[in-house]
N, C-alpha and C positions, 0 to 999 in steps of 0.2 A: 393541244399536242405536247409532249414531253418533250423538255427542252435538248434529250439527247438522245432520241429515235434514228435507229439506222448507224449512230456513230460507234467507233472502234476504240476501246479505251483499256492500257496500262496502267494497272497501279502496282508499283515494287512496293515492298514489306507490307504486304496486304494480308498477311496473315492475324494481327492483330494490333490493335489500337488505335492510330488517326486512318491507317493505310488500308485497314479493312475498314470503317464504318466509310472512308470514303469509295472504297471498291461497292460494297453497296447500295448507299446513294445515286452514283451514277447508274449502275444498274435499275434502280426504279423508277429513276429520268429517262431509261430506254435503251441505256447504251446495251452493246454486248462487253465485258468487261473478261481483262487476262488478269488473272489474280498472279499475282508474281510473288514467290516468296523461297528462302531457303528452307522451311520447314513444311514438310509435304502435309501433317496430318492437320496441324491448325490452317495452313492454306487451303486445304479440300475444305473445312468445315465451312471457311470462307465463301466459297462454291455453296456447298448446300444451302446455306444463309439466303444467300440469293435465288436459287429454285426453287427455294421452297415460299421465297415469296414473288414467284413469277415471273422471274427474271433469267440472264443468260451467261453464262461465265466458264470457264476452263480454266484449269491452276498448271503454271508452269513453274516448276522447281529450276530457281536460279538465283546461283550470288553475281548478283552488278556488276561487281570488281573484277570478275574473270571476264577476258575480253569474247572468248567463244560462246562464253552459256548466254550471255547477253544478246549476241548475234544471232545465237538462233534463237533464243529469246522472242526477237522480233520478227525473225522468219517463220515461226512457228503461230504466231497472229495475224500475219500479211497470209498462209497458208491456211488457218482453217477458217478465217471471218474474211478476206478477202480486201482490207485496206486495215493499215491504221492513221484514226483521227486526233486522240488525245493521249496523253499521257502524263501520270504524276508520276515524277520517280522521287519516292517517300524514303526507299530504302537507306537504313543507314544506322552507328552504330554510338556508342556512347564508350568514355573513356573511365580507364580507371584513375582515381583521387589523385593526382602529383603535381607539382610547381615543376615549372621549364626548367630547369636545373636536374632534379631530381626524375623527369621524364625519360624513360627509356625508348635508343633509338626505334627500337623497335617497335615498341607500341605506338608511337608517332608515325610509324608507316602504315602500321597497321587502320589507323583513325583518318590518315588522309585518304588512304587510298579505299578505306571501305565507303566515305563519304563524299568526297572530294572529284576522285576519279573515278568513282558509279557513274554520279553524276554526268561528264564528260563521256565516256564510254553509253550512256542509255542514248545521250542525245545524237551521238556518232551513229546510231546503227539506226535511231527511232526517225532521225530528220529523211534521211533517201527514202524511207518507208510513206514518207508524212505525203513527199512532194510527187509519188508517183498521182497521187492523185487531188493534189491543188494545194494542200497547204497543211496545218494542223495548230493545234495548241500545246503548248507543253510547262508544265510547273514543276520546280526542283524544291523540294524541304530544304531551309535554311532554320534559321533559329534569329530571336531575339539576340542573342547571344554574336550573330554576326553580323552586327550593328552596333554593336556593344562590346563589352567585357565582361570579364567577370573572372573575383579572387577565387573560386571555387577549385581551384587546379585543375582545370580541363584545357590545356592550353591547344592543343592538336584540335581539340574538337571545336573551340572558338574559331582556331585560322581557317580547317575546313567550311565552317560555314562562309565567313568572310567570304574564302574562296567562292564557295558557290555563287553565292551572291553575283561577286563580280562578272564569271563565265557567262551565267543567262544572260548579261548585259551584254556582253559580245557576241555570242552566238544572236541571241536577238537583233541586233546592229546587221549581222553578216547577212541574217535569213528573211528580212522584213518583208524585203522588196516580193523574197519568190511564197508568202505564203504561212511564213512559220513564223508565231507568237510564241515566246519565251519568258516566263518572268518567273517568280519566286517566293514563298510565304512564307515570316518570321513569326511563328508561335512564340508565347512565355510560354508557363508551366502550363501542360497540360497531364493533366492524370492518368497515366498508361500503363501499360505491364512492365515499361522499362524500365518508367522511372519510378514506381511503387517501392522499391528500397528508400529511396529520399524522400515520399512527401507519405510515407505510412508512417515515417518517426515521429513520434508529438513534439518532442524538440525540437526539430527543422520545420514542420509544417506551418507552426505560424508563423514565422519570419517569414516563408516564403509565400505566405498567403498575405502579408501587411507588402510587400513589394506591390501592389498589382492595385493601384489606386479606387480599381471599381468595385471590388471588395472580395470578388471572386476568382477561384482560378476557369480558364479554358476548357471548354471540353471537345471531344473528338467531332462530333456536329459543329460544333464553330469553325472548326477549321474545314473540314469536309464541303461546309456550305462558303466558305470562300473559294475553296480550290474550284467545286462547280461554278461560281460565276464568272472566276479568272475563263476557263475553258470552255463560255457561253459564248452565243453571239452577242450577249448584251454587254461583251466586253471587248468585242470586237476592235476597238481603238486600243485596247492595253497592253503593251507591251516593253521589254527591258528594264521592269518594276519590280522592286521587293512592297509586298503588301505585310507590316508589321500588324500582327496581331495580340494583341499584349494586355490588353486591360488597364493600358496607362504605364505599365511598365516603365518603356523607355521614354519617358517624357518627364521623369524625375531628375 
């Protein structure tokens, strides 16, 4: 049997890169999957992806950050599938090049709250949905990055993850007792449409490919096939966890 038959599953920024191949995957483990993205026409392709290999999905256009598109968000997956079980909420954004000093307020608000308070606001609407019917699982994108540091100038998008990090440990802590597993995965690099400006340069790619001890960087199936087993029952004890995925990364 498929490890995720009958279950109800969000994935935000599933229109492409880690957030679609893991929308996906659960799909061909059985789930019914809500493709969740701000972009309607690579989020539909998203959808097709999956029917056409047999599986079952519906795309809802929504940015995290707003607290109503979010809400119905999940009312509109508790309505047409009839519970929700799992959720990745992958959504989330990248910052432009600057040191804290030279960071503007605004793009600081911009980076916490598209990463930061997605976050918070998916688990606000996704948890009452989870416990109508006994429990659920849920995983928030964090980064290598919030465990860490790093000179690169991203300093908003570091403390958002941080942030993250620390929230699933709380909300985890609050939710245990009624049902709902909360924890968190730290990718390094992995190779996406977002961040193909940075690691297409041949000057940046090998420094950032010599960071990563195993010799390789990350791909979207690495991390995809961790989020499924955080959201298994084979991980049924797991919880209030950042799971680093790094290839050695952070243990330099």
């Amino acid at each position: 049997m498929k490890r995720f038959t009958d279950k109800v599953v969000i994935v935000t920024g599933a229109s492409s890169g880690i957030g679609r191949q893991a929308a996906i995957e659960f799909a061909r483990e059985g789930a019914k999957v809500a493709v969740v993205a701000r972009r309607e026409a690579e989020g539909t392709e998203t959808v097709e992806i999956i029917e056409q290999n047999g599986g079952t999905a519906i795309f809802i256009a929504a940015d995290v950050s707003n607290s109503s598109e979010v809400k119905n968000m999940v009312s509109s997956v508790v309505e047409q599938f009839g519970r929700l079980d799992i959720a990745f909420n992958n959504a989330g954004v990248a910052e432009g090049i600057a040191n804290t000093v030279d960071l503007s307020e605004d793009e600081f608000d911009r980076v916490i709250t598209s990463n930061l308070k997605s976050a918070w606001l998916c688990m606000k609407y996704q948890i009452p949905a989870m416990l109508q019917t006994g429990g659920g699982a849920i995983v928030n994108m964090a980064s290598v990055w919030g465990v860490l540091g790093t000179s690169m100038g991203v300093p908003a998008y570091v403390a958002s993850k941080h942030g993250i990090i620390g929230l699933s440990k709380a909300t985890a802590l609050e939710f245990g007792q009624q049902g709902i597993r909360v924890n968190c995965i730290s990718p390094a690099w992995v190779p996406t449409e977002a961040n193909s400006p940075v690691l297409d340069n041949p000057d940046i790619y090998p420094q950032i490919l010599a960071q990563h001890p195993i010799g390789t960087l990350g791909t979207t199936s690495n991390v995809a096939d961790a989020v499924k087993w955080m959201c298994s029952e084979e991980a049924s004890w797991y919880t209030a966890q950042n799971l680093i995925l790094d290839g050695g990364y952070s243990a330099q």
